[in-house]
N, C-alpha and C positions, 0 to 999 in steps of 0.2 A: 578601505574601499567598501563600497553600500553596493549589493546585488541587489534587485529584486526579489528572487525567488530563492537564492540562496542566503540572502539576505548580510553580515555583516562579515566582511573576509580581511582576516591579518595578512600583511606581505611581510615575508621577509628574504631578504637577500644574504646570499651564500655564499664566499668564493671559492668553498669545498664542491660547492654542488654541480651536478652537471647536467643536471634535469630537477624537473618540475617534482614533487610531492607534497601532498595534502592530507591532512587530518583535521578531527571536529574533538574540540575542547571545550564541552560546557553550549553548547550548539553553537559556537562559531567556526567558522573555517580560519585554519591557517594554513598558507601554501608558502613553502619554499622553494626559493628560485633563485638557477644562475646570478653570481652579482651583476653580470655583464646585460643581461636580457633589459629591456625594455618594457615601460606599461603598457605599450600597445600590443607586445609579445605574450603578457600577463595574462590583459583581456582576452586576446585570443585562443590561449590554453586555454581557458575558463570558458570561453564560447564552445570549442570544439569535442568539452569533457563533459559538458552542463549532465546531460545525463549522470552521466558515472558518478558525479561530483553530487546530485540529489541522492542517487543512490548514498554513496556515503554519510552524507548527512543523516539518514532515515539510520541507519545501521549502527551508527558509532553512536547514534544518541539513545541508543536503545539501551533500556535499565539488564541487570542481569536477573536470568530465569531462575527461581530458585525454588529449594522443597517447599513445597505445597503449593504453588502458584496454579491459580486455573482461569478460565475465563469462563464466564456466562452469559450468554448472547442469547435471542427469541432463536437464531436458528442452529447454533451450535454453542456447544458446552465443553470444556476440556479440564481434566484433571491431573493434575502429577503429582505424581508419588515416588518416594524410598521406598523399595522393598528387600525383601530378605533373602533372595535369589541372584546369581550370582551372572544371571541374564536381564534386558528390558525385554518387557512385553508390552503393546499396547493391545485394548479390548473394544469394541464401537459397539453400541447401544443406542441406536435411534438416531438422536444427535449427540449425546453425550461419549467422549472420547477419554477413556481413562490408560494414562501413561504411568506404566509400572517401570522404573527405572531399577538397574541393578545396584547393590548394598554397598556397592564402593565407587559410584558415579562421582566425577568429581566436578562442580558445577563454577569451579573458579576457572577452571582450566577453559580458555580462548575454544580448542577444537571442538570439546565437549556442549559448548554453547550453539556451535555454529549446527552440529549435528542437532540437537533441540530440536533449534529453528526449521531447518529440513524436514525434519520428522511432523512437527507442526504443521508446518508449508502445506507437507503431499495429505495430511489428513483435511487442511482447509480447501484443496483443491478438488478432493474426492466428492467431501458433504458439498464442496458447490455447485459440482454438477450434479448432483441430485436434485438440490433445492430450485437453482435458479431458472433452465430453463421452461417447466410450466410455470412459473409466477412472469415472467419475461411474457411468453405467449398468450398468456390471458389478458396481462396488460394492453398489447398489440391488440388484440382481439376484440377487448373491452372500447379502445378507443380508434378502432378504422384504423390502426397504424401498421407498416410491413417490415418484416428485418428479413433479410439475408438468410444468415444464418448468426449463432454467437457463439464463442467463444470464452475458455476461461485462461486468465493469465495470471500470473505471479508480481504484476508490479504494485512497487508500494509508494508511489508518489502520483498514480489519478486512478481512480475507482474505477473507473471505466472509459469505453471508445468506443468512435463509431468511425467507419471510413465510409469512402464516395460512395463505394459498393455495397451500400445500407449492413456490411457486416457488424457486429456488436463483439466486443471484446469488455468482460468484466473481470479486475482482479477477484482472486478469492478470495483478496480478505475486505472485500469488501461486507461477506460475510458474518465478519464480527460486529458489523452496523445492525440497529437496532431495523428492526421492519421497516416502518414508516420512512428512515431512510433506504435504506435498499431500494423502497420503490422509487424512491424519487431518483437515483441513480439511475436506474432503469428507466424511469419516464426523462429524464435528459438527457439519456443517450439514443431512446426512441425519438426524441424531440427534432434530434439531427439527424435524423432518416428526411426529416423535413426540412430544415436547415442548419447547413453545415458551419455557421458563423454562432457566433453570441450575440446577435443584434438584437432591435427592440422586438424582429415579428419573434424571432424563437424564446424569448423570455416571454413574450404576451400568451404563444399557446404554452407554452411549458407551465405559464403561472394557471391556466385554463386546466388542465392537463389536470394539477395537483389544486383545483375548486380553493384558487386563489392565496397559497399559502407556499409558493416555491420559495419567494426571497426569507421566509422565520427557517425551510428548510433546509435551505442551503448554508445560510448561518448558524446551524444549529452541527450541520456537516462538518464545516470549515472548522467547528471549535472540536470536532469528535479528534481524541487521542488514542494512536493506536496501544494494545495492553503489552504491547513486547517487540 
């Protein structure tokens, strides 16, 4: 079975099974399912889970965190370390985020990773609202545009939103994008303060917006890999 956005999913039938479960091998899905269910019952789980089911996929495909891994981005920096102390500490320096792990951290261990990530999470959540909303407001400012207000979120499958109520919702990790993208995040979700479709008028100001280089940006987007 071919999804679009989930993209290539294994079925297999069960006559142990008594519900739906799903995991990602190598990024494809595989769901097992009742032997007795139907494809039309199939697609339907899969309609009604698509979220959860993206989520998963972002998650289970993610490499493991390991000693010395860091990220460096124009607007945050992160480092991890083994230390010799039988606590973790983290330290924040500007942008830069240095993770002192304790001397018997065990980084194979499934809970130990998931904690990481958390710890990760609430620092990329913190530096974003520092960083984003005057770069968001100047933008607006810059170009006669109005938001609501904005918001910062934790999803890892759209960089950002906007709803009817001109509010602006940007994940934090969008964060780890280099500037030049961020703005453009920011100028295509301001874009939809003005229209709320993807048609030809909101690409034509969006491409106006970004002095005619949305579509090398958005492609340049599309290819960005998240570091973890």
């Amino acid at each position: 079975m071919k999804d679009s956005e989930l993209g290539k999913i294994v079925i297999k039938k069960n006559g142990r099974a008594k519900s739906f479960t799903a995991r990602v091998r190598y990024g494809v899905f595989h769901i097992t399912a009742p032997s007795f269910v139907s494809e039309a019952s199939i697609r339907e789980f899969i309609a009604q889970n698509r979220k959860a089911l993206m989520e998963l996929k972002v998650t289970q495909s993610l490499p493991l965190i390991q000693d010395g891994f860091s990220i460096q981005s124009d607007a945050y920096d992160l480092y991890l370390k083994l230390g010799k102390s039988t606590t973790s500490s983290l330290s924040v320096e500007d942008k830069a985020h240095t993770l002192l792990l304790n001397r018997d951290f065990n980084f194979d261990d499934a809970n130990s990773q998931q904690w990481l990530r958390k710890v990760i999470e609430e620092t990329l959540v913190t530096r974003a609202k520092q960083v984003f909303p005057p770069v968001l407001r100047d933008l607006a400012n810059k170009h006669s545009l109005f938001f609501l207000r904005m918001s910062i979120n934790r999803a890892k499958t759209r960089w950002g939103s906007c709803s009817s109520r001109q509010s602006i919702n940007l994940s934090c990790y969008t964060l780890l994008l280099p500037s030049p993208l961020i703005r453009y995040v920011m100028l295509h979700e301001l874009t939809h303060t003005i229209h709320m479709n993807h048609g030809e008028k909101f690409w034509a100001l969006l491409n106006q917006l970004c002095e005619g280089k949305a579509e090398a940006l958005n492609a340049e987007l599309q290819r960005y890999k998240m570091p973890f």
